[in-house]
C-alpha positions in Angstrom: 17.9 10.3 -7.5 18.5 7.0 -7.1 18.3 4.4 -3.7 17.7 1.4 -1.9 14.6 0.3 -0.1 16.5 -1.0 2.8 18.4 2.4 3.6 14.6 3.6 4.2 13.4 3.7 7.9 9.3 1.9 8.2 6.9 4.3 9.7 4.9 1.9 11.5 0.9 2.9 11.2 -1.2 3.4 13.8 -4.6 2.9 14.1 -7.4 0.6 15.1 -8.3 -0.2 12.0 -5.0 -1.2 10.5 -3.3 -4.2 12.4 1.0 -4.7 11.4 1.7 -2.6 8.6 4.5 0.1 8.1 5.0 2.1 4.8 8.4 3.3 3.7 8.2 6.4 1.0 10.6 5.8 -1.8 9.2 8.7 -4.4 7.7 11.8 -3.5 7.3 15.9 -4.1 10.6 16.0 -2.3 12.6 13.6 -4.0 11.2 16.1 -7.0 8.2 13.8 -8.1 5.5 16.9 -8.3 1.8 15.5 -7.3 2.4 12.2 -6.9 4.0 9.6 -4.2 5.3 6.4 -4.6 5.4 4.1 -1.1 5.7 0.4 0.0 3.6 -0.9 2.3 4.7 -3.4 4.2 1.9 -6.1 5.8 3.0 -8.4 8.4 1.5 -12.0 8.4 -2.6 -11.5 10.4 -2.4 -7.7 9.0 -4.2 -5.7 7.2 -4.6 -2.3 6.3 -7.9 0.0 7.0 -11.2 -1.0 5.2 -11.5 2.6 3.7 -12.4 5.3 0.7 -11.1 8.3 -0.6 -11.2 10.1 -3.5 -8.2 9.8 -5.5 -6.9 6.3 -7.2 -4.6 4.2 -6.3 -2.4 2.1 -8.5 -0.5 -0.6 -6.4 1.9 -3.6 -7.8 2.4 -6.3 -5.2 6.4 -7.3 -4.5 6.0 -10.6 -2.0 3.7 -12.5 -0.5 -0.1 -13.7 -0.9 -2.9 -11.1 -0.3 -6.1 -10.3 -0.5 -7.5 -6.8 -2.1 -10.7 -6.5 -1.4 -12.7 -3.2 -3.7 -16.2 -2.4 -3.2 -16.8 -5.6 -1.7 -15.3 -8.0 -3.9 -12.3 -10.1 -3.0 -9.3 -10.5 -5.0 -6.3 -13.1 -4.3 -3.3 -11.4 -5.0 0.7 -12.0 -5.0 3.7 -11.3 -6.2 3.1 -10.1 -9.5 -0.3 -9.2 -9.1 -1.0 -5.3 -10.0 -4.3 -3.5 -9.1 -6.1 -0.1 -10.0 -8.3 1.2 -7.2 -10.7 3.7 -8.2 -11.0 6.6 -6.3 -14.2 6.3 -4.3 -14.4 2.7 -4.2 -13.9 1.1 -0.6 -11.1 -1.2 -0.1 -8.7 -2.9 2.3 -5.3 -5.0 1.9 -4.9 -7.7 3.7 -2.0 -10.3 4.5 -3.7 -14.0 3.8 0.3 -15.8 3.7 2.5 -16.9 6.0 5.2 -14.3 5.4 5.3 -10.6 4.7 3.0 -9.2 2.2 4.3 -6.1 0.6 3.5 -3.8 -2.8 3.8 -0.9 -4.3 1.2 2.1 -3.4 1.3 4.9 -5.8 -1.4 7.7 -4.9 -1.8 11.3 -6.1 0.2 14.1 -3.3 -3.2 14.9 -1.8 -3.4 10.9 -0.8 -0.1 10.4 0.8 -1.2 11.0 4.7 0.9 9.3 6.5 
């Protein structure tokens, strides 16, 4: 399987506690990736995603923009290039700290994917 982020349509994600994000799925059970998803998340500049825990990991690895990951109440600058493990269990949020779009790579276990 092979494709291209841009032939992917952006679920937009609604909530009140996320603020001009979308995720796009690029990897999943379905493409034949047993257990495990593989997303982007896209954050628009003033975004952020829901302050939140769960418990299965995350392992993210941001694409553009400047962000800020914060885990268990510590805050981390992040950007392109930046890569993060969130524990599972550990309360976190991504926000959008740039002037342009902030985006990265979400990979969570099946059971995490609930979009």
């Amino acid at each position: 399987m092979v494709g291209h982020i841009n032939d992917l349509a952006a679920k937009t994600i609604e909530s009140t506690e996320v603020k001009h994000a979308s995720i796009k799925v690029l990897v999943s059970p379905k493409e034949g990736w047993d257990g495990y998803v593989m997303r982007v998340l896209h954050v628009e500049k003033d975004g952020y995603t829901p302050k939140h825990s769960h418990p299965w990991p995350h392992i993210n690895y941001i694409i553009e923009g400047d962000g800020e990951l914060m885990i268990d109440g510590v805050y981390h600058k992040i950007s392109a290039g930046s890569y993060a493990y969130v524990p599972g269990g550990a309360l976190h949020q991504f926000k959008n700290i740039g002037d342009t779009r902030f985006s990265f790579i979400c990979i969570v276990p099946e059971e995490g994917h609930k979009v």
